[in-house]
C-alpha positions as CSV (number, residue, x, y, z in Angstrom):
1,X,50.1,42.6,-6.7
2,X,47.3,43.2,-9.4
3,X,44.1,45.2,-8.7
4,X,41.0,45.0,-10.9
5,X,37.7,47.4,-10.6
6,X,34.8,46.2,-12.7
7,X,32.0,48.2,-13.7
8,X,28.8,48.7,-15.7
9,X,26.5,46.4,-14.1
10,X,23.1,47.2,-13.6
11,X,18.9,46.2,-14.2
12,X,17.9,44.9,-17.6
13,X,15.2,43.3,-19.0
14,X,15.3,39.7,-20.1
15,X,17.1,39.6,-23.7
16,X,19.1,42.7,-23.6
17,X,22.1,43.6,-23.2
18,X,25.0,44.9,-21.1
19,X,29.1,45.1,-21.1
20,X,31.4,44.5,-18.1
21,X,34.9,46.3,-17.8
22,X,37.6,45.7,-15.2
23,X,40.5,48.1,-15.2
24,X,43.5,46.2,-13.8
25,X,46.7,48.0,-12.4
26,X,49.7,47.2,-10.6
27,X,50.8,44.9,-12.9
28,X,51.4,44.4,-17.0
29,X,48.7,43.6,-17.9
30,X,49.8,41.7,-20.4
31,X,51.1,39.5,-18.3
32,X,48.2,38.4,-16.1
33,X,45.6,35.8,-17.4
34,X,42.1,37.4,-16.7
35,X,39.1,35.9,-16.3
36,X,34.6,36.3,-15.5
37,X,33.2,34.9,-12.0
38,X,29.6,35.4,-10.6
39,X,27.9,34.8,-7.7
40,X,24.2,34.1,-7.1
41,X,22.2,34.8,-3.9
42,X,22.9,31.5,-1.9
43,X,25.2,29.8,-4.7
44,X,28.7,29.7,-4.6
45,X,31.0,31.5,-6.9
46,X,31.5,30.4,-10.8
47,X,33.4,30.5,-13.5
48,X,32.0,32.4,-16.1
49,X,34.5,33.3,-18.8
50,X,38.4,33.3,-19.1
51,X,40.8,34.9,-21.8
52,X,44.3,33.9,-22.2
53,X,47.3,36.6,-21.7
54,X,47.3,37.8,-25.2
55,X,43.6,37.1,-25.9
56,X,43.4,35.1,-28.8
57,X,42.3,31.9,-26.2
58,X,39.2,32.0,-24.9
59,X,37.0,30.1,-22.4
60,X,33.6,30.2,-21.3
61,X,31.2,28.0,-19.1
62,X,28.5,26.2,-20.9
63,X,25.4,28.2,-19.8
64,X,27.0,31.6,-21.1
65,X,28.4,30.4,-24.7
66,X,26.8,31.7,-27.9
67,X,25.6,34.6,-25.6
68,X,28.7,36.2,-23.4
69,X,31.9,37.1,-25.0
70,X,35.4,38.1,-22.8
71,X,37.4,41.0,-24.5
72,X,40.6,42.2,-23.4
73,X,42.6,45.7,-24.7
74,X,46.2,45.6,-23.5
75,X,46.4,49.3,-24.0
76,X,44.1,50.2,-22.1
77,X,44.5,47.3,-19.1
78,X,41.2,46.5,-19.4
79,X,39.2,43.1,-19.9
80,X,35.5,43.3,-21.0
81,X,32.1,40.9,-20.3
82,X,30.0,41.7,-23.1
83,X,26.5,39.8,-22.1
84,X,23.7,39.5,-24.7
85,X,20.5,38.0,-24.8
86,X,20.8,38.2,-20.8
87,X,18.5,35.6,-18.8
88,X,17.0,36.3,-15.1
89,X,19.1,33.5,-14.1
90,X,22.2,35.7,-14.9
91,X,21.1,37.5,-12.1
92,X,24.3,38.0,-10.1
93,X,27.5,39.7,-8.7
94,X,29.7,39.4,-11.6
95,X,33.4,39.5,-10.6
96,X,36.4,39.7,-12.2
97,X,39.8,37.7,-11.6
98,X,43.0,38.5,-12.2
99,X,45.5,35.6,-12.0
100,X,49.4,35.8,-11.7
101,X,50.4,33.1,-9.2
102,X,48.0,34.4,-6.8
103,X,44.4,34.9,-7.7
104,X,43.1,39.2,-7.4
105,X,39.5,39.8,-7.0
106,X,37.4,42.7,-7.4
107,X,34.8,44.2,-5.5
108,X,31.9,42.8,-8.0
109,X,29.4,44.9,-9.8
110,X,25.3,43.7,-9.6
111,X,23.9,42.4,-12.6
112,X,20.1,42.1,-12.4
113,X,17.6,40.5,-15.3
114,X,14.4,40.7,-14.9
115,X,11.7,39.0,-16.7
């Protein structure tokens, strides 16, 4: 059993900035590949960003490269989303994902952009 808790969502303008955390526990963390979901209003979830166990493999989904970047500290449990130069079409519940054989989701945290 792993459980994440994301936070630091919120309203920002279009081209600014804002980091994610998750906290995981229940688990090592360093055992559990982490990744970056969101969800529109009316879309279905996606993939956003992923980061391998010990973090020096990293993946992200085409409309989020050169601008997103997935962190992860170890030491701390945690696994960050840092988002710049945000678009309104980021606009969404941003979720994280904690895999280790089964998949662990959090409760999301709103990210809204506006224009």
């Amino acid at each position: 059993q792993v459980q994440v808790v994301e936070s630091g969502g919120g309203l920002v303008q279009a081209g600014g900035s804002l980091r994610l955390s998750c906290a995981a526990s229940g688990r090592a963390f360093k055992d559990v590949f982490m990744a970056w979901f969101r969800q529109a209003p009316g879309k279905e979830r996606v993939f956003v960003a992923g980061i391998s166990r010990g973090g020096g493999l990293t993946t992200y989904a085409e409309s989020v490269k050169g601008r997103f970047t997935i962190a992860r500290d170890n030491a701390k449990s945690t696994v960050y989303l840092q988002m710049n130069s945000l678009k309104p079409q980021d606009t969404a519940v941003y979720y994280c994902n904690a895999r280790l054989g089964n998949s662990y989701w959090g409760q999301g945290t709103q990210v809204t952009v506006s224009s």
